[in-house]
C-alpha positions, 0 to 999 in steps of 0.5 A: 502563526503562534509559537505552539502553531510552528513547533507543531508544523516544524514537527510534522515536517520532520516527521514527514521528512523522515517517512520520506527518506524511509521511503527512499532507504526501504526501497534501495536497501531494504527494511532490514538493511536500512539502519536508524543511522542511515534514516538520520544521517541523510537528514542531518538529525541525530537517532534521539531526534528521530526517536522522538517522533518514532519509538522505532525502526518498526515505528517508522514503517508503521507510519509509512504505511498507515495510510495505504492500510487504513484505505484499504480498510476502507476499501473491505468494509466497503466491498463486504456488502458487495455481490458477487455481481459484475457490476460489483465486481466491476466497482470492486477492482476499480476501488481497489486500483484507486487505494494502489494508485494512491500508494503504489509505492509503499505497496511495492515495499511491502511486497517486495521485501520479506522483513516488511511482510514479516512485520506486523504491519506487513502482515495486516496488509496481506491480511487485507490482500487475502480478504480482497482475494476471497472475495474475488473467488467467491465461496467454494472457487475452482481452480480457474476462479482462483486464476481470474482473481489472481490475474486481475489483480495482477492486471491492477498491480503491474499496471500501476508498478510502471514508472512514468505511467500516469495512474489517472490516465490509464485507469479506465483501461487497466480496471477494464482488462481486469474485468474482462479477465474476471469474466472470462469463462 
């Protein structure tokens, strides 16, 4: 491996570990009450080493979440051809278990903690809740669509949220009962 090669891979490790220990300090202190100190001293780097891989605390919870905001982009181009079928449906809320699966985690921040909401990144990624949930309800929803939808989705989330529960495993299961919620009529 050449120099440039192991200062490159030795950047992304430092870069991945300090998402890492974000990850961990969000979740035990919140965003607001987790400090660039805190995020260094946990790794044994200084503040400037952190700022050369994230201009900021906000920088860090951007890259935290990058990826379940970019799949869920994903996620919404795709459903916006979808129907309001139970088929679609259907495809729809699986789709939506597999981007939660993939980062319950971060997802969890963000829900739980108000500062992440606040944050731009916290309000892209209830931007693309709300989208999802319009679609759920449909054009001109009543009152109990609007109850189906949210208990799908609840369905998904709370699922997902236990620890120790293998997402793969229970898939079938979770996306099933949410569905069945989503017909009820």
């Amino acid at each position: 491996m050449s120099v440039v090669e192991t200062d490159n891979q030795q950047t992304a490790d430092t870069k991945n570990q300090i998402l890492e220990n974000a990850r961990e300090l969000f979740a035990e202190h919140g965003y607001d009450g987790t400090s660039i100190r805190q995020l260094t001293a946990s790794l044994d780097i200084t503040p400037a080493a952190l700022y050369y891989h994230f201009a900021s605390k906000n920088e860090v919870l951007e890259g935290l979440a990058a990826k379940l905001h970019d799949r869920g982009e994903i996620f919404l181009t795709r459903i916006r051809e979808f129907d309001q079928s139970p088929e679609s449906m259907r495809e729809a809320l699986s789709l939506y278990y597999e981007v939660l699966a993939d980062d319950i985690n971060v997802f969890r921040l963000v829900y739980n903690d108000a500062a992440i909401q606040h944050s731009p990144i916290g309000q892209r990624l209830r931007s693309q809740a709300r989208n999802f949930y319009a679609y759920l309800v449909g054009p001109n929803p009543s009152v109990d669509d609007r109850m189906r939808a949210a208990g799908a989705v609840g369905i998904i989330r709370l699922s997902l949220e236990q620890r120790g529960v293998d997402p793969d495993k229970h898939r079938d299961v979770v996306v099933e009962r949410a569905c069945r919620v989503i017909d009820d009529v």
